[in-house]
C-alpha atoms as an extended CHARMM CRD file, in Angstrom:
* protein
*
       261  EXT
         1         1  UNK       CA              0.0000000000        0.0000000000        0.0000000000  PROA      1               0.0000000000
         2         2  UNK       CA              1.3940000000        3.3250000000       -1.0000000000  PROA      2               0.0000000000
         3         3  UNK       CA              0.4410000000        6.0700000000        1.9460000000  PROA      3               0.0000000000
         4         4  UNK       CA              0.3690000000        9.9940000000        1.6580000000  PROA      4               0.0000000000
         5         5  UNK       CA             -0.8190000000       10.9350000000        5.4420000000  PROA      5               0.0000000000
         6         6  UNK       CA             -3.1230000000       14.7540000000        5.2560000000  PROA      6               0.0000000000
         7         7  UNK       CA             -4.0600000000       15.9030000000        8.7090000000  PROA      7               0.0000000000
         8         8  UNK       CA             -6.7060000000       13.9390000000        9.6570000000  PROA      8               0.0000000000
         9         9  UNK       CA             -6.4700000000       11.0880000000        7.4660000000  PROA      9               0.0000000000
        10        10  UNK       CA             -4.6660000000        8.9470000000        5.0390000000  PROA      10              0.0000000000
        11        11  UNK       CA             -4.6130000000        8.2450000000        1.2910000000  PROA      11              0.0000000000
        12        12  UNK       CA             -4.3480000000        4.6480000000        0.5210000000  PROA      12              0.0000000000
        13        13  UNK       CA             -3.2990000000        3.3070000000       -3.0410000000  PROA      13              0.0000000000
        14        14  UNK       CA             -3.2600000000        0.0000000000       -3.9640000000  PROA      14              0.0000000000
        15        15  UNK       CA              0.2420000000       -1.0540000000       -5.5930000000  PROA      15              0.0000000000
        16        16  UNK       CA             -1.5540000000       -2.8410000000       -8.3640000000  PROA      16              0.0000000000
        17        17  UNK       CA             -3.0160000000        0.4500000000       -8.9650000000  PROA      17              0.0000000000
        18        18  UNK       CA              0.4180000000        2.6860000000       -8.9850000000  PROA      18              0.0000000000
        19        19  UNK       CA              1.7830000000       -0.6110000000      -11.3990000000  PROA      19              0.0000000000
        20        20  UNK       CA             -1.2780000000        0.4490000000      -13.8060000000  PROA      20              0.0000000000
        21        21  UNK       CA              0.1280000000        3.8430000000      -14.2460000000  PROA      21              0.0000000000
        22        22  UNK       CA              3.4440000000        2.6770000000      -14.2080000000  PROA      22              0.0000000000
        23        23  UNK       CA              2.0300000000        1.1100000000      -17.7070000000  PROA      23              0.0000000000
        24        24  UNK       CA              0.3170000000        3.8490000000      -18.9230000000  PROA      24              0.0000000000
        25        25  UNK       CA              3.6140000000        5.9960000000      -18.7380000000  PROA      25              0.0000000000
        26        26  UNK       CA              5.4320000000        3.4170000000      -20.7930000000  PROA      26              0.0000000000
        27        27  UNK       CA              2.7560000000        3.0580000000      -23.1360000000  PROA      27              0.0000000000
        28        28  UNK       CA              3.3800000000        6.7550000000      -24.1220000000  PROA      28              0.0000000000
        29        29  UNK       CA              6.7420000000        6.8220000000      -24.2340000000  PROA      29              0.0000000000
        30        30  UNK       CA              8.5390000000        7.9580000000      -27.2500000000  PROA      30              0.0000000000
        31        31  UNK       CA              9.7330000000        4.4390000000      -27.9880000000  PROA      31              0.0000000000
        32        32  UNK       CA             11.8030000000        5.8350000000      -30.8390000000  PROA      32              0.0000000000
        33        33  UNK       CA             14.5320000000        7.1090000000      -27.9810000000  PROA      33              0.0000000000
        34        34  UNK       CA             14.7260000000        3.1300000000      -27.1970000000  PROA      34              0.0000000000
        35        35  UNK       CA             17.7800000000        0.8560000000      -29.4720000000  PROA      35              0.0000000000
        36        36  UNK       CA             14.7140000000       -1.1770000000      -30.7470000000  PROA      36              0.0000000000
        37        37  UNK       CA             10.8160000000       -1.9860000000      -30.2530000000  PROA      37              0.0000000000
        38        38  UNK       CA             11.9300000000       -6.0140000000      -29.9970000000  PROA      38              0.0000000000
        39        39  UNK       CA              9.7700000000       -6.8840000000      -26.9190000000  PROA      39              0.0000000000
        40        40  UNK       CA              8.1240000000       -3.7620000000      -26.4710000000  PROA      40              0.0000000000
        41        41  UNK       CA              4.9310000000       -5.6990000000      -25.3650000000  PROA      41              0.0000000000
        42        42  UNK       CA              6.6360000000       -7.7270000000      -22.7840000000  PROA      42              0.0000000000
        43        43  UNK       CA              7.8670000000       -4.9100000000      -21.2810000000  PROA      43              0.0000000000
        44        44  UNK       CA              4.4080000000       -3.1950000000      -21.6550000000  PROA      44              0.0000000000
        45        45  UNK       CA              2.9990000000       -6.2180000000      -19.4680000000  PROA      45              0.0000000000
        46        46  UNK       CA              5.9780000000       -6.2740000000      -17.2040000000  PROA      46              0.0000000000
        47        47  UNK       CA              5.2880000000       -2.2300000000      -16.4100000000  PROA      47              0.0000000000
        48        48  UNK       CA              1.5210000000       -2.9980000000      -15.9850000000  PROA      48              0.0000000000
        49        49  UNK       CA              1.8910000000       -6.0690000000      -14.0200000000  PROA      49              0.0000000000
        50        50  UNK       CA              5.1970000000       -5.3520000000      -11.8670000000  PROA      50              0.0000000000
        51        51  UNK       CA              3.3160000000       -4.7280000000       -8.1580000000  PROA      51              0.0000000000
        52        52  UNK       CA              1.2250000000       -7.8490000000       -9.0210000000  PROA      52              0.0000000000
        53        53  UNK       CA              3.1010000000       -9.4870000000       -5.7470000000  PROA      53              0.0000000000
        54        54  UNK       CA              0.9070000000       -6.5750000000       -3.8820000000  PROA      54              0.0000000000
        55        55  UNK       CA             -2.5110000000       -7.9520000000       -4.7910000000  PROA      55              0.0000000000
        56        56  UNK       CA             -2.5450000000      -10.0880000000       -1.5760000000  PROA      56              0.0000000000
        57        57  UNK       CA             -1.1520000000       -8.1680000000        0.8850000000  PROA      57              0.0000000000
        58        58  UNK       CA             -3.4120000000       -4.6910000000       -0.3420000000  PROA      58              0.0000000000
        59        59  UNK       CA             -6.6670000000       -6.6170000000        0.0830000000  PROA      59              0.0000000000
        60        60  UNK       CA             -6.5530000000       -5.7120000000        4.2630000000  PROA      60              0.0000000000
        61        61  UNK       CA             -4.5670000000       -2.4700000000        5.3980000000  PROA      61              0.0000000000
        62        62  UNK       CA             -2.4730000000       -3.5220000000        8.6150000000  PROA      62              0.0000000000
        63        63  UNK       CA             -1.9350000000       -0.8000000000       11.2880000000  PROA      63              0.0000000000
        64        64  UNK       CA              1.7030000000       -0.2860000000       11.8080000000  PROA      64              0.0000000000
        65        65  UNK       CA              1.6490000000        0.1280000000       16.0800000000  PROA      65              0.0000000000
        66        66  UNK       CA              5.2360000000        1.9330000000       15.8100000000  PROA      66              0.0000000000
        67        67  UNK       CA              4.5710000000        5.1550000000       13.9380000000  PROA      67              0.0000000000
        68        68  UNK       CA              0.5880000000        4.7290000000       14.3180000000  PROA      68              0.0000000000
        69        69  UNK       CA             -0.2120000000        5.0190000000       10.8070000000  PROA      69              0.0000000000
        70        70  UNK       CA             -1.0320000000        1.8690000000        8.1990000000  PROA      70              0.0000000000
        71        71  UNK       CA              2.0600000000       -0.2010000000        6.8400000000  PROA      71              0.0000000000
        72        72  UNK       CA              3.4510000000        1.1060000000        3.3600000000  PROA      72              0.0000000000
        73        73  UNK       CA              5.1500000000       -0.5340000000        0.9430000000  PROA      73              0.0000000000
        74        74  UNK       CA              8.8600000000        1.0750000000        2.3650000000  PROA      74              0.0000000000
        75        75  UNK       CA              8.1710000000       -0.8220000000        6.0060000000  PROA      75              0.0000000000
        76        76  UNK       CA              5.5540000000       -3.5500000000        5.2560000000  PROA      76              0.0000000000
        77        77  UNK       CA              7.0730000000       -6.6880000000        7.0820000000  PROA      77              0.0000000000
        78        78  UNK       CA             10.0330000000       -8.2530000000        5.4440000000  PROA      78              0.0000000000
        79        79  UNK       CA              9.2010000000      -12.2880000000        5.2590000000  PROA      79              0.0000000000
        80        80  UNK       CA              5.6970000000      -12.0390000000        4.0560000000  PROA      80              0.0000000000
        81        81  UNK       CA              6.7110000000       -9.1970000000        2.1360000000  PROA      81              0.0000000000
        82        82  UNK       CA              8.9400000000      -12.0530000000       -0.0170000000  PROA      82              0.0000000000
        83        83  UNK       CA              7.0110000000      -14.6860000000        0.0540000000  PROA      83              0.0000000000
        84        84  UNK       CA              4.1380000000      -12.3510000000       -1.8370000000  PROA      84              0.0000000000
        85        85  UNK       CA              6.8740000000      -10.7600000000       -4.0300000000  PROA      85              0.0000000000
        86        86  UNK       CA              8.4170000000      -14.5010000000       -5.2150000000  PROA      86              0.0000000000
        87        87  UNK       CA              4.6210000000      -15.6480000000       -5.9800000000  PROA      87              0.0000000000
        88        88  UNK       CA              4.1450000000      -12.3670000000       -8.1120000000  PROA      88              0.0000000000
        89        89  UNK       CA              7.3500000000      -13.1330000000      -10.0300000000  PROA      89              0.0000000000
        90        90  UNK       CA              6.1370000000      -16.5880000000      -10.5930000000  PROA      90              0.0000000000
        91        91  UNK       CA              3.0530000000      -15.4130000000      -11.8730000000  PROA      91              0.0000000000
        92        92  UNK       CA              5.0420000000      -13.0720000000      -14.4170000000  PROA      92              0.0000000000
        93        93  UNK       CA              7.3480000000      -15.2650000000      -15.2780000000  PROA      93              0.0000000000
        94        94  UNK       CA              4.9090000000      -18.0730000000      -16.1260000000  PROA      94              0.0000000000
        95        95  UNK       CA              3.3690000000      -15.4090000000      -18.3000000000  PROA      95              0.0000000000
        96        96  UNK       CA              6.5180000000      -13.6150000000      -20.0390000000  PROA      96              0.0000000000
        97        97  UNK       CA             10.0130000000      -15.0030000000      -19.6690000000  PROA      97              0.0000000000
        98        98  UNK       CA             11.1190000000      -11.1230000000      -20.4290000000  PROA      98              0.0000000000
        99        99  UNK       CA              8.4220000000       -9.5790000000      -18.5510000000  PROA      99              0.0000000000
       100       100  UNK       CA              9.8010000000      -12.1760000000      -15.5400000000  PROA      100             0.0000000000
       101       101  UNK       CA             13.2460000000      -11.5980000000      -15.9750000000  PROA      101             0.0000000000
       102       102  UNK       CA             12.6960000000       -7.3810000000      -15.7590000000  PROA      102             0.0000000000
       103       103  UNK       CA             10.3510000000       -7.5710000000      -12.8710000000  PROA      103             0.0000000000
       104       104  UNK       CA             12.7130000000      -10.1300000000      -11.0850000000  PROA      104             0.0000000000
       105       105  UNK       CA             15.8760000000       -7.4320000000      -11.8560000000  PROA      105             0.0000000000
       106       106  UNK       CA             13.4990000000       -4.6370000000      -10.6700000000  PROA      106             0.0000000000
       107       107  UNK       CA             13.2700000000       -6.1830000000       -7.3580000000  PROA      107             0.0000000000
       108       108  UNK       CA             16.5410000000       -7.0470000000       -6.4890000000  PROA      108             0.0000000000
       109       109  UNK       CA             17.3560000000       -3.3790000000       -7.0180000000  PROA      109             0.0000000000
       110       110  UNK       CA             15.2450000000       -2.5180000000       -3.9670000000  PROA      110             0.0000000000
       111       111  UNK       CA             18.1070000000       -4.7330000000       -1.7400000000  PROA      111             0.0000000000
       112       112  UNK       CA             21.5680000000       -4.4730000000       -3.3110000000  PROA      112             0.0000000000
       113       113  UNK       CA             23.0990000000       -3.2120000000       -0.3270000000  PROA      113             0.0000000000
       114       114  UNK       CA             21.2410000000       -5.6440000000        2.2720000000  PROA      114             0.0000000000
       115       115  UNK       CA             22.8960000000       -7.8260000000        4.7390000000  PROA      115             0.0000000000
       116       116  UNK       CA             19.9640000000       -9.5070000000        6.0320000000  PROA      116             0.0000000000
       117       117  UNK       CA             19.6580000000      -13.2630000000        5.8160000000  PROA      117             0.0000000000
       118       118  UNK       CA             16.1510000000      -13.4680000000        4.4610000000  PROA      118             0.0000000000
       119       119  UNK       CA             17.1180000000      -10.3390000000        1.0230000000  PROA      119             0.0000000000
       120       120  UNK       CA             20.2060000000      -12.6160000000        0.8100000000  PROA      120             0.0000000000
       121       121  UNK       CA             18.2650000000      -15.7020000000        0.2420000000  PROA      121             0.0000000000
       122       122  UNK       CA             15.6840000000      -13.8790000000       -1.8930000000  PROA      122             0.0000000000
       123       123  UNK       CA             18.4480000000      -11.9900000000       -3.9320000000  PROA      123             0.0000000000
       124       124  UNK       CA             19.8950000000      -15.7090000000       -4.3820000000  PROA      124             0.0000000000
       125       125  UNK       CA             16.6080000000      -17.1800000000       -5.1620000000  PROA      125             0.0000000000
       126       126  UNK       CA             16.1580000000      -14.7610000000       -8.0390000000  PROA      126             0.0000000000
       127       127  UNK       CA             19.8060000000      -15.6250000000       -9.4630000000  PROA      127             0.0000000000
       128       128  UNK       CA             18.6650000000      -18.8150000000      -10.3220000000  PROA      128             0.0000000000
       129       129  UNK       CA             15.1610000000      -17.3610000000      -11.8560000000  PROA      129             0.0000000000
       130       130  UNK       CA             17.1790000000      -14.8140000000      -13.5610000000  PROA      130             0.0000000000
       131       131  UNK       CA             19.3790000000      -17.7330000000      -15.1710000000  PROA      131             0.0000000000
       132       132  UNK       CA             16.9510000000      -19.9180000000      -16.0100000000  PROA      132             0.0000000000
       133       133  UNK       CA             14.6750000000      -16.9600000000      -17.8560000000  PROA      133             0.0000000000
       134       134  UNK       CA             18.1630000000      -16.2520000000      -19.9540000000  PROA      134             0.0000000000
       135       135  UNK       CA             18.2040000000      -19.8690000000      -20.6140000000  PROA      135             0.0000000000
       136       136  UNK       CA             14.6030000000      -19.1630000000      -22.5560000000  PROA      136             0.0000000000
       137       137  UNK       CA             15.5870000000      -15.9420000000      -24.3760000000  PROA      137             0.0000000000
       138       138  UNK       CA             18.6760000000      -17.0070000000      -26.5910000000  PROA      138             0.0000000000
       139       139  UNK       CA             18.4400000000      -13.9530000000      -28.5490000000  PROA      139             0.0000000000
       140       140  UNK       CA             18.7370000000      -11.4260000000      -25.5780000000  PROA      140             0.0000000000
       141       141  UNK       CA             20.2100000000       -7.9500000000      -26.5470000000  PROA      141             0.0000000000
       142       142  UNK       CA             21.4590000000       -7.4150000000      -23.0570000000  PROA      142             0.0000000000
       143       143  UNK       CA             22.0690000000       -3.3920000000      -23.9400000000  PROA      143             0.0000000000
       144       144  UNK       CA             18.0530000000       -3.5670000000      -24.4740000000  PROA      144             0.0000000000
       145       145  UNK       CA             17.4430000000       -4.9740000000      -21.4530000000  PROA      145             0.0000000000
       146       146  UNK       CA             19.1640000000       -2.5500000000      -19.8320000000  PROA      146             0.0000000000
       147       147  UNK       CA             16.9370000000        0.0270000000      -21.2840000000  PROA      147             0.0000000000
       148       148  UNK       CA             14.3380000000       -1.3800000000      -20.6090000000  PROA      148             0.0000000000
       149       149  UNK       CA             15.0920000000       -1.9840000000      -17.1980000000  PROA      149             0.0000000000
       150       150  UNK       CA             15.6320000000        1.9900000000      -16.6020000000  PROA      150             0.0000000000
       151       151  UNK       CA             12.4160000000        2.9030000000      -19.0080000000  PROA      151             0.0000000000
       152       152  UNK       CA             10.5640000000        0.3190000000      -16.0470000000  PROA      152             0.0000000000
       153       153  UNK       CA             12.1250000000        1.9030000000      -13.2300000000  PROA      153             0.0000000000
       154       154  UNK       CA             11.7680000000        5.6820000000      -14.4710000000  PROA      154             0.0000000000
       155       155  UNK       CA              7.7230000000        4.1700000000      -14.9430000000  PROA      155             0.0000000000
       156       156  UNK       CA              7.4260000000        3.3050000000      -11.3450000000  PROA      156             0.0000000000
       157       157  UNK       CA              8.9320000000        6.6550000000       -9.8830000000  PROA      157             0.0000000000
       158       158  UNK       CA              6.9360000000        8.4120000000      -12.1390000000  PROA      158             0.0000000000
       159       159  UNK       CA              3.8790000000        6.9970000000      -10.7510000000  PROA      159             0.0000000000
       160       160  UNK       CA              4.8290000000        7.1400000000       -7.4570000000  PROA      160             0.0000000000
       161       161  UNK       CA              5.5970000000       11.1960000000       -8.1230000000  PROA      161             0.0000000000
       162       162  UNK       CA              2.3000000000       11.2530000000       -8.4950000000  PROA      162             0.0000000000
       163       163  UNK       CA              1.1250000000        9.1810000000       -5.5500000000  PROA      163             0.0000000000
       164       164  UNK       CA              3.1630000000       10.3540000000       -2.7890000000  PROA      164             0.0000000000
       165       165  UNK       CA              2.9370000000       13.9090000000       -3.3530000000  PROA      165             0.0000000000
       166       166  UNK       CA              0.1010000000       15.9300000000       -3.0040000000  PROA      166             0.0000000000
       167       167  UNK       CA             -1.4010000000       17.3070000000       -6.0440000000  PROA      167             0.0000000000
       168       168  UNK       CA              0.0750000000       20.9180000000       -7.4070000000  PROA      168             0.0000000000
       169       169  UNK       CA              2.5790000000       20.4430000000       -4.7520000000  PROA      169             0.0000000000
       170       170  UNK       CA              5.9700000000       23.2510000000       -5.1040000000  PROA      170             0.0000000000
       171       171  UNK       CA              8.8060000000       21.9330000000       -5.7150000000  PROA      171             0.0000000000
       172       172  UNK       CA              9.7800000000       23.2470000000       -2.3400000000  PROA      172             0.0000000000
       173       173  UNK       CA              7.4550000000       20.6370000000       -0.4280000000  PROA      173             0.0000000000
       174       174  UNK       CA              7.3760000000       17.3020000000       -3.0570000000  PROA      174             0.0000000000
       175       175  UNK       CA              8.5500000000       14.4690000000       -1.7750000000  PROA      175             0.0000000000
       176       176  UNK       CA             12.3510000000       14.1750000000       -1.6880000000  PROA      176             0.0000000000
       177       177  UNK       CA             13.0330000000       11.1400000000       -3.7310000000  PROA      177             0.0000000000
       178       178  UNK       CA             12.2820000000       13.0990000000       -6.6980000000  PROA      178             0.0000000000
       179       179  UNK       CA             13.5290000000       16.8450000000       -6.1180000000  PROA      179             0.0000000000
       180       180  UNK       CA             16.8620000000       16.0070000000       -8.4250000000  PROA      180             0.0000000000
       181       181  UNK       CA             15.1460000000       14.1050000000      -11.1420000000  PROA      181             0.0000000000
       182       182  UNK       CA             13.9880000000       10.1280000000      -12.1970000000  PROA      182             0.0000000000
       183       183  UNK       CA             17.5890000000        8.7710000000      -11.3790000000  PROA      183             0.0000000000
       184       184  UNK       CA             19.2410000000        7.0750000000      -14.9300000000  PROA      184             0.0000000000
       185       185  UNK       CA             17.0830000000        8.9880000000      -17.0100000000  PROA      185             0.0000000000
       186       186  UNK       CA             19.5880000000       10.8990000000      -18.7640000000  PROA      186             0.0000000000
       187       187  UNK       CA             19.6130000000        8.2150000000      -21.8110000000  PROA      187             0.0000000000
       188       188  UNK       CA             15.9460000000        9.2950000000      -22.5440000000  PROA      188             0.0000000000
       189       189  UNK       CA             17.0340000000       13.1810000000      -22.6850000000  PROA      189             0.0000000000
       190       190  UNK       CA             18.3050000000       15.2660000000      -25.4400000000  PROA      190             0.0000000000
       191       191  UNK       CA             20.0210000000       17.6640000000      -23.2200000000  PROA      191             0.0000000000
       192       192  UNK       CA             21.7850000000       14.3100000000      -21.4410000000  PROA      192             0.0000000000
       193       193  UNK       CA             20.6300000000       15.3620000000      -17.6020000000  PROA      193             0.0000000000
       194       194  UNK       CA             17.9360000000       13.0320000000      -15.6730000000  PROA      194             0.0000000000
       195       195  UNK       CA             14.7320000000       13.9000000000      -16.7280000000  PROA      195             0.0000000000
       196       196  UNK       CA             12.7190000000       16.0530000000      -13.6990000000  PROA      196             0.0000000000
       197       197  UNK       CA              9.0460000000       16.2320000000      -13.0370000000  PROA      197             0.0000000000
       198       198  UNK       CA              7.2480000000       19.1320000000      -11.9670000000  PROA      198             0.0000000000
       199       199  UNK       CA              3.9090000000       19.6790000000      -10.9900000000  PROA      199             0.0000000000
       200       200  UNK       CA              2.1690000000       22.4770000000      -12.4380000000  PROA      200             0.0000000000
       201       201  UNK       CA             -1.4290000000       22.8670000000      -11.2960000000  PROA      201             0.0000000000
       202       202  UNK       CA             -3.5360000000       19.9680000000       -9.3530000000  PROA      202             0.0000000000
       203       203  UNK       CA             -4.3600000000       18.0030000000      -12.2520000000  PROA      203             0.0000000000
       204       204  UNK       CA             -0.7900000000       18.5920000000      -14.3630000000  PROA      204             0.0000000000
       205       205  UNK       CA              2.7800000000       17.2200000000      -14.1990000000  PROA      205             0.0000000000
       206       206  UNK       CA              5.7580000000       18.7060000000      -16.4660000000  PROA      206             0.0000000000
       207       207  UNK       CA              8.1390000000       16.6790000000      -17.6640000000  PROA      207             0.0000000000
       208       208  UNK       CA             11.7610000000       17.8280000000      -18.6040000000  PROA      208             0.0000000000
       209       209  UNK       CA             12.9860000000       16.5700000000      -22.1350000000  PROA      209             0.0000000000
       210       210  UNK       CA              9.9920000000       14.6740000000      -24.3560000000  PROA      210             0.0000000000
       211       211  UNK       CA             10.5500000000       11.4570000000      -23.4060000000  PROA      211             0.0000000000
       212       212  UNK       CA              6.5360000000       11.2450000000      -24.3320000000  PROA      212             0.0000000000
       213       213  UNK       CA              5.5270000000       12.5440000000      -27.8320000000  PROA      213             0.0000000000
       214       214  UNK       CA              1.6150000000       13.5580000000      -27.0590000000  PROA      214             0.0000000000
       215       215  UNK       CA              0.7890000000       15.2020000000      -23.3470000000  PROA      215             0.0000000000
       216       216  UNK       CA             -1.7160000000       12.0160000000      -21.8570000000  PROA      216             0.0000000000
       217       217  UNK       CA             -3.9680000000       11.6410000000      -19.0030000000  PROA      217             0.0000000000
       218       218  UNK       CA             -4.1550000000        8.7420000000      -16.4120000000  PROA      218             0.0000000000
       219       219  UNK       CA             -6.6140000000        8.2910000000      -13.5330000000  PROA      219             0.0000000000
       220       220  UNK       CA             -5.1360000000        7.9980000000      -10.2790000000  PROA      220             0.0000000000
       221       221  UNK       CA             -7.5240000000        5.0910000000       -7.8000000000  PROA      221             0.0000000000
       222       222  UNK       CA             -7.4310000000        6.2730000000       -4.0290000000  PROA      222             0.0000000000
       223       223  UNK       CA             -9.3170000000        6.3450000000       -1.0820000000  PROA      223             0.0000000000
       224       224  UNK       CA             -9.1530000000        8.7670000000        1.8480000000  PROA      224             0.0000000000
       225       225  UNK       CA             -9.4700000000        6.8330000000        5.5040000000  PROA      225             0.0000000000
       226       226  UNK       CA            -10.0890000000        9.2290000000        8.0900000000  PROA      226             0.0000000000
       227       227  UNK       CA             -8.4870000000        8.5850000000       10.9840000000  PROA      227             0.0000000000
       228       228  UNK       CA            -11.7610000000        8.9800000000       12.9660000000  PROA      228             0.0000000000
       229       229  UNK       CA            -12.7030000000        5.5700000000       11.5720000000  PROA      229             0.0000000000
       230       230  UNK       CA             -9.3940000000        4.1860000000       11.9830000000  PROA      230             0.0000000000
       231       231  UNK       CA             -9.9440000000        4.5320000000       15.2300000000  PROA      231             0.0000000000
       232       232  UNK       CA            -13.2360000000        3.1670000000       15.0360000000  PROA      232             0.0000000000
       233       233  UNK       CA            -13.2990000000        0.5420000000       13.1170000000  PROA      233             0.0000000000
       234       234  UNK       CA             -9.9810000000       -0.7410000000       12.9990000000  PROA      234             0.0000000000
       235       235  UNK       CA             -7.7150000000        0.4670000000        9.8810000000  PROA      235             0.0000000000
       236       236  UNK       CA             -8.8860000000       -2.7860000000        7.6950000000  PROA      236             0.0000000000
       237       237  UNK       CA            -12.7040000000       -2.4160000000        8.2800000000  PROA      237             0.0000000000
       238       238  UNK       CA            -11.8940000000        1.6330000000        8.0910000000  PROA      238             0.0000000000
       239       239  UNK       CA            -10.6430000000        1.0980000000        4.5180000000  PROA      239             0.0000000000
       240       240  UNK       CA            -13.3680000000       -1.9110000000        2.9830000000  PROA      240             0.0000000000
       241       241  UNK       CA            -16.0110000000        0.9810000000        3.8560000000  PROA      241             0.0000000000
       242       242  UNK       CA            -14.1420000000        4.1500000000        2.2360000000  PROA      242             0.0000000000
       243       243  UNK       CA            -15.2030000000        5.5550000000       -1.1640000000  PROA      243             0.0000000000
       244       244  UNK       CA            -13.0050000000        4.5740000000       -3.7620000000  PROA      244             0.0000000000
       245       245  UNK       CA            -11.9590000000        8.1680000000       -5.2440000000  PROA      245             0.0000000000
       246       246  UNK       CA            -10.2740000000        8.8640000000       -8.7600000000  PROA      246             0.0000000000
       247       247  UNK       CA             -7.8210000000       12.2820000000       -9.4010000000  PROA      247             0.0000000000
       248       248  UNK       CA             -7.0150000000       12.6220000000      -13.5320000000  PROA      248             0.0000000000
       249       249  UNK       CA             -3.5850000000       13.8920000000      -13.5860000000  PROA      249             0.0000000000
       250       250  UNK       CA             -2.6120000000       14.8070000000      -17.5140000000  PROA      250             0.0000000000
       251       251  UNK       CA              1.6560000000       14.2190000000      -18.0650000000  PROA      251             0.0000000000
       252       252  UNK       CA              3.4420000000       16.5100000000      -20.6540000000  PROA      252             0.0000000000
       253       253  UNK       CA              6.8810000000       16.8380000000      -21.7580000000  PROA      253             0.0000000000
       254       254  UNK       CA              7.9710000000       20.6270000000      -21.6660000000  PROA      254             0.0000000000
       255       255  UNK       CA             11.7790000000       22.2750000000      -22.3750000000  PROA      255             0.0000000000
       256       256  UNK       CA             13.6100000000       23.2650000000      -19.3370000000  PROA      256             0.0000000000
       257       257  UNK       CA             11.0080000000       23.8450000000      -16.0700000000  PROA      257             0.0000000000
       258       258  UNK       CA             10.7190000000       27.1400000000      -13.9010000000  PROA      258             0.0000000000
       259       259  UNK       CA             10.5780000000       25.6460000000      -10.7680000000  PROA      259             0.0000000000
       260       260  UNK       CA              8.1440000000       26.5870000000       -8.5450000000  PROA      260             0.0000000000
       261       261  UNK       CA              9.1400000000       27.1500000000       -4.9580000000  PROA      261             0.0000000000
């Protein structure tokens, strides 16, 4: 669950949600700036489908006692948190060897610089998948995986620029993942810096470069939990009864942004 906390409640997004914009983004990406369009769909599926491991775990909200808020996605508890995350891969990979084999790369990113027994054995675990998927794609451009790899990970900070900041927020006050740019971006800009995002009123984001070729809208799925009910009801009961909410948000790509402080 991906959590943006107001001051008297919290916005919830599924991750299967943020994955669907994630797909949207790359399915209006200039694919010309890309060495090739050989599996362009599989990576299309992989964008769309990437959180699938989430599915599970999203269907009941568990209150996080420590910081009295819901778990996210950043703290959600490590050994179920794999478990769901191997079974999403499987899915994937049954699916798309391709898809499977960029998903499974995505998620090792998340721990290359863990020392805990249970990443290790995951990271180790997805080796062997990794190996085996190769095994099935013979013809692998490995310089196009690699691009595709960023293009999937520039797709899932995108999205989650839009989910974790507040809509029309200043540069000043976004969320500080993102106030440098979408990190190993600069392959898909002309002027060779990472591309930045900007918004620029409550229902538009800037990009920097034109990594897209026509501005496009996506609808963002939320719902707002008060923390009233929380309280209530309990944070899983709190959520089943919230109204499901949508916020259109349209992306264009722009020359070099003003920012907005």
């Amino acid at each position: 669950m991906i959590i943006r906390e107001t001051n008297d409640s919290f916005i919830m997004i599924k991750q299967h949600d943020h994955a669907f914009l994630s797909g949207e983004i790359v399915k209006h990406f200039d694919a010309s700036l890309l060495r090739s369009n050989a599996f362009w769909d599989e990576l299309l599926y992989a964008s769309y489908q990437h959180d699938r491991s989430w599915i599970g775990l999203d269907k009941a909200p568990v209150w996080n006692d420590a910081v009295h808020r819901p778990f996210t996605f950043s703290d959600y508890p490590l050994v179920p948190k794999l478990v769901f995350y191997e079974r999403g891969l499987d899915e994937v990979s049954d699916r798309h060897p391709y898809a499977g084999l960029l998903c499974s790369l995505h998620f090792c990113s998340f721990f290359s610089n863990t020392s805990d027994p249970d990443c290790l054995r995951f990271l180790e675990k997805e080796a062997r998948r990794q190996t085996e998927l190769r095994k099935r794609l013979p013809a692998l451009d490995e310089d196009l995986l690699q691009e595709h790899f960023t293009l999937l990970q520039f797709s899932d900070d995108l999205s989650l620029f839009m989910c974790l900041n507040r809509p029309g927020v200043s540069k000043a006050e976004e969320h500080p993942w993102f106030k440098n740019g979408f990190k190993h971006t600069e392959d898909f800009n002309h002027a060779d810096d990472p591309l930045k995002g900007q918004w620029t009123g409550p229902h538009d984001i800037a990009i920097t470069g034109a990594p897209f070729k026509h501005p496009f809208t996506v609808e963002l799925f939320y719902k707002e939990v008060s923390i009233t009910s929380i309280l209530h009801n309990g944070v899983a009961k709190a959520y089943d009864s919230a109204y499901l909410s949508t916020h259109s948000i349209t992306i264009s790509s722009v020359g070099p942004l003003v920012m907005r402080e």
